[in-house]
C-alpha positions, 0 to 999 in steps of 0.5 A: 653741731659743726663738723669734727676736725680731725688732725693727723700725724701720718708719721704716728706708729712708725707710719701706719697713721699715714698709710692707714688713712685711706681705711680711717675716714673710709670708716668716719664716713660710715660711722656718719662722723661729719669731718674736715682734716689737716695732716701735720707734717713736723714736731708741733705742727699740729699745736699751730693746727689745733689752735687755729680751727678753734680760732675759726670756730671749731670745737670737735678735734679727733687726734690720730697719733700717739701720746706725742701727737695727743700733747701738742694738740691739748696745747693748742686747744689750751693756748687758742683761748677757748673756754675751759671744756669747750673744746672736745676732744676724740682719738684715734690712737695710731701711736708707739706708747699709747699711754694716755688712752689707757686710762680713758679706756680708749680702745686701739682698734680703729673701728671700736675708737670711732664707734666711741667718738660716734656714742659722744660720751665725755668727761672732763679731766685736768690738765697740767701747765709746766714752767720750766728753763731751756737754754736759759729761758724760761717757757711753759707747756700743757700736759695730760698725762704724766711728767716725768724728772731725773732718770725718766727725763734723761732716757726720754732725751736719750730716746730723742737723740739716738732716734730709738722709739719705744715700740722698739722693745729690744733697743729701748730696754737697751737703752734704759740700761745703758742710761742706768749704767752712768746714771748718778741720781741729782739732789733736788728740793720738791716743794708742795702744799707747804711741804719741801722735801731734799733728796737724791733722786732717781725719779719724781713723776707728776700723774694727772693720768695714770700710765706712762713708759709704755704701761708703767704705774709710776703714779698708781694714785693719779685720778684724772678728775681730782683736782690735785697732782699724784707725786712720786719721789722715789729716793737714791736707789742703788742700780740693782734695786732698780732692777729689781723693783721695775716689776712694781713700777708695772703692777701699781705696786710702786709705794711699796717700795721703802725708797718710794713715797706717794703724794697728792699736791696742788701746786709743785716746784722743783729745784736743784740743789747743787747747781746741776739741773734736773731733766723734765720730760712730760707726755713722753716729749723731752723738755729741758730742765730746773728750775721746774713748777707745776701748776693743775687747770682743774677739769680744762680738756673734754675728752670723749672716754668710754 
């Protein structure tokens, strides 16, 4: 079999991927993990990257980075033209979040990950394709694991521009709070299997996965391998009702809520409905806005899993 490629991010973990890879393909190499490898050195390097190894024929790819990093190289094996789990993918997970392993079960130490991609076991999950509008053009991007509209998308956007990461606990709290303050829920319209639902609404989460936002369940009834999108509405809840369901939103408690329906859908649109846009955001990285469709790849990424 040809060798793993492995795509690293040296300013993952707030630039313990770089200073720590010294100790990582020390580690490769006693594993006997045959590898090359390729440092990124800016936001979606490593899509361009990806995309043209597997054009030169390689399909093994370990990321090491965070949920970031695991976004742009899922887009550039989907848009190198491989054929559907084809590509295997491995990580070694040096992020802030780490959303995305938690699912698969990924282990964080790096000893334990490599010894995962080492045994070879995988599975095959679905990916999601996004469309939606940027500065009045329309564009697409994969995602993974959870995209997230309305107040997800706006502390995600917030997140960017203030440079506050979420490894950051004490700042980022902050800055969901002082995102809330001014926080107006927009009116929307959702479509899906036939269904349209209009509402205020202070989120709408799309799961492929399970875990977003540093180990919220905002998407408790995702299954990676369904066939189908997990869909959140939660409706116009006021600030202190906010606050107080959060614990839910951690435990996976969230359809408990009487603001909050649980849904399965294949194929999903979102629209505004009175003209402002609303937000999108997928696998933490902020994208732009309305009017947004989701389409679901069944069982398009090979990853290796425990």
């Amino acid at each position: 079999m040809n060798p793993w490629h492995v795509i690293l991010n040296p300013a993952a973990g707030n630039g313990r991927a770089g200073k720590r890879w010294e100790r990582i393909s020390r580690l490769l190499q006693e594993a006997g993990i045959e590898f090359d490898y390729t440092m990124s050195s800016a936001r979606g390097d490593a899509t361009n990257i990806a995309c043209t190894i597997i054009e030169q024929g390689c399909r093994r790819i370990i990321g090491v980075g965070g949920d970031g990093t695991n976004n742009e190289i899922l887009n550039g094996i989907m848009q190198s033209g491989a054929s559907a789990g084809e590509v295997t993918y491995g990580v070694i997970p040096f992020g802030t979040g780490n959303d995305w392993i938690r699912t698969h079960k990924i282990p964080k130490n790096t000893r334990k990950a490599i010894q995962l991609i080492k045994a070879g076991n995988t599975t095959l999950q679905d990916v999601g394709l996004v469309t939606y509008t940027d500065d009045g053009q329309q564009k697409e991007r994969y995602f993974m694991n959870v995209a997230g509209m309305s107040y997800d998308a706006i502390v995600t956007k917030a997140s960017d521009e203030r440079g506050i990461l979420a490894s950051n606990k004490i700042l980022y709290l902050y800055l969901v709070f002082s995102c809330l303050r001014d926080f107006i829920a927009p009116r929307g319209r959702v479509f899906f299997d036939g269904k349209t639902d209009e509402d205020n609404y202070y989120l709408i989460n799309i799961g492929i996965c399970r875990y977003s936002g540093g180990g919220m369940q905002l998407v408790p009834h995702s299954i990676p391998d369904d066939g189908q999108f997990a869909l959140t509405l939660a409706r116009n809840l006021s600030k202190p009702e906010v606050i107080r369901a959060t614990p839910i939103l951690y435990n996976g408690r969230a359809g408990q809520h009487p603001k909050v329906d649980l849904y399965h859908a294949k194929s999903i649109r979102v629209e505004a409905a009175n003209g402002e846009p609303i937000l999108v955001e997928v696998d933490g990285e902020f994208l732009g806005g309305t009017p947004v469709e989701f389409t679901l790849l069944e069982k398009a990424l090979r990853v290796i899993t425990s």
